[in-house]
N, C-alpha and C positions, 0 to 999 in steps of 0.2 A: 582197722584195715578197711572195714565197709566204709566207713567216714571220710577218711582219705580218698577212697575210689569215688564218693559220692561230689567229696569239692574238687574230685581232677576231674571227672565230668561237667558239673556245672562249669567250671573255669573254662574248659575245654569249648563249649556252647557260646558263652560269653564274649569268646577269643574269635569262633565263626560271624559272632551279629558283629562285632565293630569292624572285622575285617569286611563281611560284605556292605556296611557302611559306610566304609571307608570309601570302599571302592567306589558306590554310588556317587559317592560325594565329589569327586574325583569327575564324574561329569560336567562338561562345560555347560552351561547356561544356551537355550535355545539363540538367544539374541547371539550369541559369540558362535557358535556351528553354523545359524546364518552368514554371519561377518567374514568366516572362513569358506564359505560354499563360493566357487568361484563364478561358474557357470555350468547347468548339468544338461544332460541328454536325457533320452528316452528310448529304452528297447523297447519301440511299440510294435505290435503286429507279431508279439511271439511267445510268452508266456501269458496273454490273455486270449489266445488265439483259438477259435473255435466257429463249426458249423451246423446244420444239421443236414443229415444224408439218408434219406427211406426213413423220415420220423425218429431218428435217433442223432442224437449229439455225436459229436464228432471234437474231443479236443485234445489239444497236442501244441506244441512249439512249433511246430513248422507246417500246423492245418491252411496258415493263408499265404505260403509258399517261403516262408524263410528261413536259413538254414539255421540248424542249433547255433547256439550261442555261445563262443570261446571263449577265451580267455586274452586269448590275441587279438579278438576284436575290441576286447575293454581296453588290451593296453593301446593302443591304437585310439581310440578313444580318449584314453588319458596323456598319449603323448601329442594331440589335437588341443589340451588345454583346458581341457574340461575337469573337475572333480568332483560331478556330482553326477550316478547314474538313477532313474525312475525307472523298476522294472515294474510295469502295469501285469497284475496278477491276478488270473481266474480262479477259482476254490471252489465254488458252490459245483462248477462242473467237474470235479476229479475228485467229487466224495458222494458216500452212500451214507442215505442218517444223515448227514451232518457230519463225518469222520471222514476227513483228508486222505485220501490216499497216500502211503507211504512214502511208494517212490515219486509219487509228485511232490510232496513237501522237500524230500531229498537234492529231487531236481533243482527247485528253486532255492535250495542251499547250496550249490552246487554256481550259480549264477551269484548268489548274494557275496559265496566266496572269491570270486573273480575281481569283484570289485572291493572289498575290506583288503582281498590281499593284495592288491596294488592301491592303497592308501587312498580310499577315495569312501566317499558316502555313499549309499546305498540307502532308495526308499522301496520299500514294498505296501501294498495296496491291497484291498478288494478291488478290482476293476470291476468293469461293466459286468459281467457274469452270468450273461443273459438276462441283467437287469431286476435280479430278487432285491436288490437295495433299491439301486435308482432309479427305478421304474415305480416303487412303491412306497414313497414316502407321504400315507394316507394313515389318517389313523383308522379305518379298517382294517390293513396289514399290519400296520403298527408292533401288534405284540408278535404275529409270527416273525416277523423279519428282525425283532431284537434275539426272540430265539436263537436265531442262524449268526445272528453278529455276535452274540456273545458264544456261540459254540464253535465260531470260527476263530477269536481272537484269542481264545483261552487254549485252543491248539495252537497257533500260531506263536504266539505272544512263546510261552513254555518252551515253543521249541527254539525259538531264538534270545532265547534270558540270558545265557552266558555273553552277548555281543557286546562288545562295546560301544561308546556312542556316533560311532561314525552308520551304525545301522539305525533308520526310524522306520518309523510306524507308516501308515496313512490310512485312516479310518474309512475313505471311500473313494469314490471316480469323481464323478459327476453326476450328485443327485441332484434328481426332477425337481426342481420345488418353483413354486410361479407364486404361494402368497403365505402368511402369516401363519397359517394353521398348519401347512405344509412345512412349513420351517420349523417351527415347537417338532414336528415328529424327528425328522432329522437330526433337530438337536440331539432327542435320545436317542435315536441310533449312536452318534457322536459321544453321549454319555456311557453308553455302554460300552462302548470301545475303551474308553478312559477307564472307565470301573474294572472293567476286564485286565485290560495288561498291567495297571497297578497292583491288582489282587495279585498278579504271579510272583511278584516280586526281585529279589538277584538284581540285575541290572538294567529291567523295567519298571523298576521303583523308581529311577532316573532319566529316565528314556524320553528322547523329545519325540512328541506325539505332532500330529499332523490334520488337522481337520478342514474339510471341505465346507467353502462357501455354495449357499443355494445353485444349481446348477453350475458350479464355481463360476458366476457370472460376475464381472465387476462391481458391475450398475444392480444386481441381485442382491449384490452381496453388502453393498454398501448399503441399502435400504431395509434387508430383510434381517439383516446377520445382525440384531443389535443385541444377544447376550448369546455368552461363548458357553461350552460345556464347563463344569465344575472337575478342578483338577486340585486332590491332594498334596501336589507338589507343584512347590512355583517355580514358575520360569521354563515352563517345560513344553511348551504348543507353540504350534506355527496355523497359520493359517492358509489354505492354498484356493488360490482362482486359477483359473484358463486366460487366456488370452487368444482372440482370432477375432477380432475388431479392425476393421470394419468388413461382417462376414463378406459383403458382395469381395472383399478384394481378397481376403485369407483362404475363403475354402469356397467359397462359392464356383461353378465346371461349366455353366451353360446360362442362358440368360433367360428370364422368364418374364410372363407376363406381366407379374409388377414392379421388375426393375432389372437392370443390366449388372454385368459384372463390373467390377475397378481394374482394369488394367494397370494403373498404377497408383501411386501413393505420395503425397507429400505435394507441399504446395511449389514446388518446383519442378515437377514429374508429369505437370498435366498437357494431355497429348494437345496438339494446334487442329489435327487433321479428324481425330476420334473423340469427338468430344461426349459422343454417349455412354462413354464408359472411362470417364473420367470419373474421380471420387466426388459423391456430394454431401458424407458426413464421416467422422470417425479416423481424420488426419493426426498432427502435431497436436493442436488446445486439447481433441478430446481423449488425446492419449496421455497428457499429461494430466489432466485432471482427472481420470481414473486413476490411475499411480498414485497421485496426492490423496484421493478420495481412502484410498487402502494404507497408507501412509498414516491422515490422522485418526481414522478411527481405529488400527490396529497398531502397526508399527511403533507409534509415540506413545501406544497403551503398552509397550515391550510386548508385542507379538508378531513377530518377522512373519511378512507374507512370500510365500512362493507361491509362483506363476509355473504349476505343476505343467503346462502346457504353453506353446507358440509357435507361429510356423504360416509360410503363406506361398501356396500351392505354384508352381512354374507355368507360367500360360506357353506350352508348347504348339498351341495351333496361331500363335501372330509369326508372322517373318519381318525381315527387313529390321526398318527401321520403328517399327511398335515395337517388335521382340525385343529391341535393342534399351529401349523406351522403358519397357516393361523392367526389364533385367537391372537395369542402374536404379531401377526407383525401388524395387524389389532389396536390392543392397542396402540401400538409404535405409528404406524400412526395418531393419533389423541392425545397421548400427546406431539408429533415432534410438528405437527403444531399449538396445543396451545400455547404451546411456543414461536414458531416463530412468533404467532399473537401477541401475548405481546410482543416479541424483537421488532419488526416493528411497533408496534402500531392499530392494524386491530381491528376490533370487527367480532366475530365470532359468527353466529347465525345456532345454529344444526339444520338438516331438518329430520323432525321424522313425517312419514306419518300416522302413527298406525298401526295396526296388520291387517290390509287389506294390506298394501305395500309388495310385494316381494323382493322387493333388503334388507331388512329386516334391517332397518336404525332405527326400534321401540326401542324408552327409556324407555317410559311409557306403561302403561294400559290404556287406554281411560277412561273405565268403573270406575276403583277404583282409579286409579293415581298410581298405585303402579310400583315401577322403575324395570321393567323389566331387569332380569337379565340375563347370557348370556345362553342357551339352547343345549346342544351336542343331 
């Protein structure tokens, strides 16, 4: 009788490992979840959302004025064409020690399900987080700040093992890194990330992982990024940059002393009448050749690049015919580069703050979902 009880146990163990195997295995390959990503959005400006007020932090989803996040605004979202959402998420500010607060992790399950349940991917992140990553990719910090990455990813990671693979990772925002040495630290942060969510195992054992190029710069990235973190399972990482080239035209609000803003873009956009705020670098060639540049040293090595970020601010102080000027070049600008992310292969995820943002990058309505249209 012990004997029998002893092999319907092991049998019984044996029957869980191939079944969660199974399952794993069952994962599509990062190249094929890219291939399917159509084009994604960005809730920015709400679950990484945060202040300080009388010396003390201040954080919350609706600290820089936006309202919670529904579920109606995803489908909304998703019936605009999009299936891919990026919710940029704070952590270091909603835990004590290093332990997540409950119902923040909740919360953010809570948004993650919005978007799994209406058939759509979903990345989450450390975002900026008052900067304990991206602000310190020095190897003086070094070992504290792997401390925090790996006691945040192993909360994290745990709590979302059961997800299938329409939910990924992304190991960070936008880390600081300007040279060689700065990049080795990053890498391990980026390793530890890897190390971490593999250790949990379930269905992070298969889980496409997401890591950040040097300041997810193009031209950083292509120079600095030249070996990836170590990943026990192949096929499993993407690679993510930013996009907002050429800053004077993307995000740039006022004009300074060592150069004007780009009123517009593209070499058939350039004004007759305003010619100091015409572009003088960072058009068509040099958007293509960045794309290319991410193409052959990752893409053709099978690691799909996303463009976790793009977006290029509304110049609401031109009237007439600049405003008009601005607006169609403005267009141009973001059907050029869809394109070019489908020639190349990129995944392109829009960064849309809400109608609190000023560089005024807003699609939607928070409140209704309704796709905001463009405003003279």
């Amino acid at each position: 009788m012990k004997e029998f009880f002893v092999k319907e146990v092991y049998t019984s163990i044996i029957c869980i490992v191939l079944s969660v195997q199974l399952s794993a295995q069952n994962f599509r390959s990062a190249e094929e979840i890219a291939a399917d990503m159509t084009i994604g959005w960005n809730i920015g400006n709400s679950m990484e959302a945060l202040y300080e007020y009388n010396g003390d932090i201040v954080a919350d989803e609706t600290a820089w004025g936006n309202p919670v996040i529904t579920e109606s605004l995803i489908q909304s979202v998703k019936a605009a064409g999009f299936n891919t959402i990026r919710i940029p998420v704070a952590w270091d500010v909603h835990a004590t020690n290093n332990v997540i607060d409950a119902a923040w992790i909740a919360r953010v399950k809570e948004v993650v399900d919005y978007c799994i349940q209406n058939d759509m991917y979903a990345i989450i992140n450390i975002h900026w987080d008052y900067g304990w990553l991206e602000e310190n990719c020095t190897q003086a910090m070094q070992a504290s700040v792997n401390v925090k990455q790996e006691a945040y990813w192993t909360q994290i990671a745990n709590y979302f093992k059961d997800y299938d693979e329409h939910l990924l990772f992304a190991s960070a925002n936008e880390p600081n890194v300007d040279d060689a040495t700065q990049m080795a630290v990053l890498l391990s942060y980026h390793q530890t990330f890897i190390d971490v969510v593999r250790s949990t195992g379930g269905n992070n054992s298969q889980r496409t992982l997401i890591v950040q190029g040097p300041s997810t710069d193009t031209e950083k990235t292509s120079n600095l990024m030249n070996t990836l973190p170590t990943d026990p399972v192949a096929d499993r990482m993407m690679v993510e940059v930013h996009y907002y080239s050429p800053y004077q035209y993307c995000l740039m609000t006022q004009d300074e002393t060592w150069g004007n803003q780009f009123y517009t873009w593209g070499e058939c956009f350039h004004s007759t009448t305003d010619t100091d705020h015409n572009p003088t670098w960072g058009e068509e060639d040099f958007l293509d050749q960045q794309f290319q540049n991410m193409k052959t040293k990752f893409i053709d090595q099978g690691y799909p690049v996303i463009v976790g970020e793009f977006g290029v601010n509304t110049r609401k102080n031109l009237t007439g015919d600049a405003y008009d000027l601005h607006v169609a070049s403005r267009e141009y600008y973001y059907r050029y580069i869809t394109k070019a992310a489908k020639r190349y292969g990129l995944v392109l995820v829009y960064w849309d703050a809400g109608f609190v943002d000023t560089h005024q990058f807003t699609l939607f309505d928070r409140n209704t979902g309704a796709i905001v249209v463009k405003v003279r």
